[in-house]
C-alpha positions as CSV (number, residue, x, y, z in Angstrom):
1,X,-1.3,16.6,-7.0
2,X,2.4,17.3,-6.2
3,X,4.2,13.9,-7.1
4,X,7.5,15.2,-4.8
5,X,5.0,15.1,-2.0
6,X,3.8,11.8,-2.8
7,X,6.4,10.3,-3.2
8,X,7.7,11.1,0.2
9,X,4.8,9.8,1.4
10,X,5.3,6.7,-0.4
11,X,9.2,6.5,1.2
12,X,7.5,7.2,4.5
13,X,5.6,3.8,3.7
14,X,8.2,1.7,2.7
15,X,10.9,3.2,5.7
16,X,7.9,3.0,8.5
17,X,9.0,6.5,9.2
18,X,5.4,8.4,9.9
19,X,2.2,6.3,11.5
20,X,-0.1,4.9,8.4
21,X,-3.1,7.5,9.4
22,X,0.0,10.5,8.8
23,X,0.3,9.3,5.4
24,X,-3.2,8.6,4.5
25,X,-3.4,12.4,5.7
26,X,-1.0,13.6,3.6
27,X,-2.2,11.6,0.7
28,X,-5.7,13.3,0.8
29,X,-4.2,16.4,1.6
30,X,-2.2,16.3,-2.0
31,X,-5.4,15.4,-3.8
32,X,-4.6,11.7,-3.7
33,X,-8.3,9.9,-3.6
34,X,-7.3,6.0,-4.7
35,X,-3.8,4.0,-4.7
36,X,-3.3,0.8,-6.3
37,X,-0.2,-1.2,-4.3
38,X,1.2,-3.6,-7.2
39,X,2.9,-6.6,-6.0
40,X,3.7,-8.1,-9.5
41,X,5.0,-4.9,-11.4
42,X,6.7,-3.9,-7.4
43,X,4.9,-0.2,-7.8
44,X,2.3,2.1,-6.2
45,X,0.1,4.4,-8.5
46,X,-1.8,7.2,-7.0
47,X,-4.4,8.7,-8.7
48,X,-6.5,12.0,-8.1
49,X,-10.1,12.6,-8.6
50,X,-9.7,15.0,-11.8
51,X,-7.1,12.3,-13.7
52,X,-3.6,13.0,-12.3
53,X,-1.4,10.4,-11.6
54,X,1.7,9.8,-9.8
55,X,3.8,6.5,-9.1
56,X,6.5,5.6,-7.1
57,X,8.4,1.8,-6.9
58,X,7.9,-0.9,-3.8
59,X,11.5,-0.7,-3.4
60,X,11.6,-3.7,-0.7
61,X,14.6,-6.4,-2.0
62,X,13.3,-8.7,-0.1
63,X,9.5,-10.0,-1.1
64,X,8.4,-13.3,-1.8
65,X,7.4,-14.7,-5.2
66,X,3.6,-14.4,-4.9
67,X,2.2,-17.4,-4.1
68,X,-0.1,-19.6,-7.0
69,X,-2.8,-20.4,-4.6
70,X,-5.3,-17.6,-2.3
71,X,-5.1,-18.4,1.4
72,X,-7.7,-16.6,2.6
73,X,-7.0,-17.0,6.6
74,X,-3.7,-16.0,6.3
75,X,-4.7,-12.8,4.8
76,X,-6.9,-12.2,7.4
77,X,-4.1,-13.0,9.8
78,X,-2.0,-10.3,8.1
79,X,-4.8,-7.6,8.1
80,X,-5.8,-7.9,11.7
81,X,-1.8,-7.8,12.7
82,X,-1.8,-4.6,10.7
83,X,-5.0,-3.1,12.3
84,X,-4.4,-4.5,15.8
85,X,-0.6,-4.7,16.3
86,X,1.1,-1.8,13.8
87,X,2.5,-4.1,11.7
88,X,5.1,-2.6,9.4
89,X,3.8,-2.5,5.6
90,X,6.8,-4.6,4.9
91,X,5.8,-7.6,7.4
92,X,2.0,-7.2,5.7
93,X,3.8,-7.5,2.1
94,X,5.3,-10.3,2.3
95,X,2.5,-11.6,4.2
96,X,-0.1,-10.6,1.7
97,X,2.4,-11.8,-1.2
98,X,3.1,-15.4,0.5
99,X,-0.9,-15.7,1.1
100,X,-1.4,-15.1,-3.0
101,X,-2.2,-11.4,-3.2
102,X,-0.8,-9.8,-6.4
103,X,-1.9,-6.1,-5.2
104,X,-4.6,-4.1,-4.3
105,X,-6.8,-0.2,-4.4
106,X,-7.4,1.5,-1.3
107,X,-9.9,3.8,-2.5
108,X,-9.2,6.8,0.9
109,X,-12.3,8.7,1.1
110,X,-14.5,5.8,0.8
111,X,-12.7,4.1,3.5
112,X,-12.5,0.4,1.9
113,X,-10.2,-1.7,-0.1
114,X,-10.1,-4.3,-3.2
C-alpha cells in the first residue's frame, strides 16, 4: 500500500474532488481491500489484505454530535440520496451521524458494508 496515495484519496473524499467509483478504484488499485469510516475518533483506517494499514483524519469541522438513538429510515434516506442523487460524503456524514451511526467498514471487493 502507498499511504501518500491513500491519503489523496481520502482528501479527494472529504473535498468531493474525484466521483466515489474513482476513488474506490484507486483504493483497490493501492492494495486497499477494507476501510473503516470512524465517526467517534473523526478518522478513516484502510487496511490491505496482507496487514498494512494506513489512516487519514475526517477533517470536516462541521459534524454533528452523533445522535443517542438509531433512526433507521433516516439512514435509508441518506443512503439512497447517496446512490440515487451523488450526495456529497459530507451531506451523508452528517446525515449518517444525526441518524445514530458511529462509523462503518466498507469491505471493496466484496461489494457490501457494516
Amino acid at each position: 500500500m502507498d499511504a501518500n496515495l491513500i491519503l489523496k484519496a481520502a482528501a479527494a473524499t472529504l473535498t468531493g474532488s474525484l466521483p466515489f467509483p474513482e476513488i474506490v478504484s484507486s483504493l483497490l488499485d493501492n492494495g486497499v481491500e477494507t476501510y473503516h469510516v470512524d465517526y467517534a475518533s473523526r478518522t478513516f483506517t484502510f487496511y490491505s489484505p496482507t496487514g498494512g494499514v494506513a489512516h487519514a483524519p475526517l477533517a470536516f469541522e462541521d459534524l454533528p454530535a452523533i445522535a443517542g438513538d438509531f433512526d433507521r429510515p433516516a439512514l435509508q434516506a441518506a443512503i439512497l440520496d447517496s446512490q440515487q442523487h451523488g450526495q456529497t460524503f459530507r451531506a451523508f456524514s452528517k446525515r449518517a451521524m444525526a441518524a445514530g451511526v458511529q462509523g462503518y467498514v466498507a469491505f471493496l471487493r466484496g461489494q457490501r458494508v457494516t
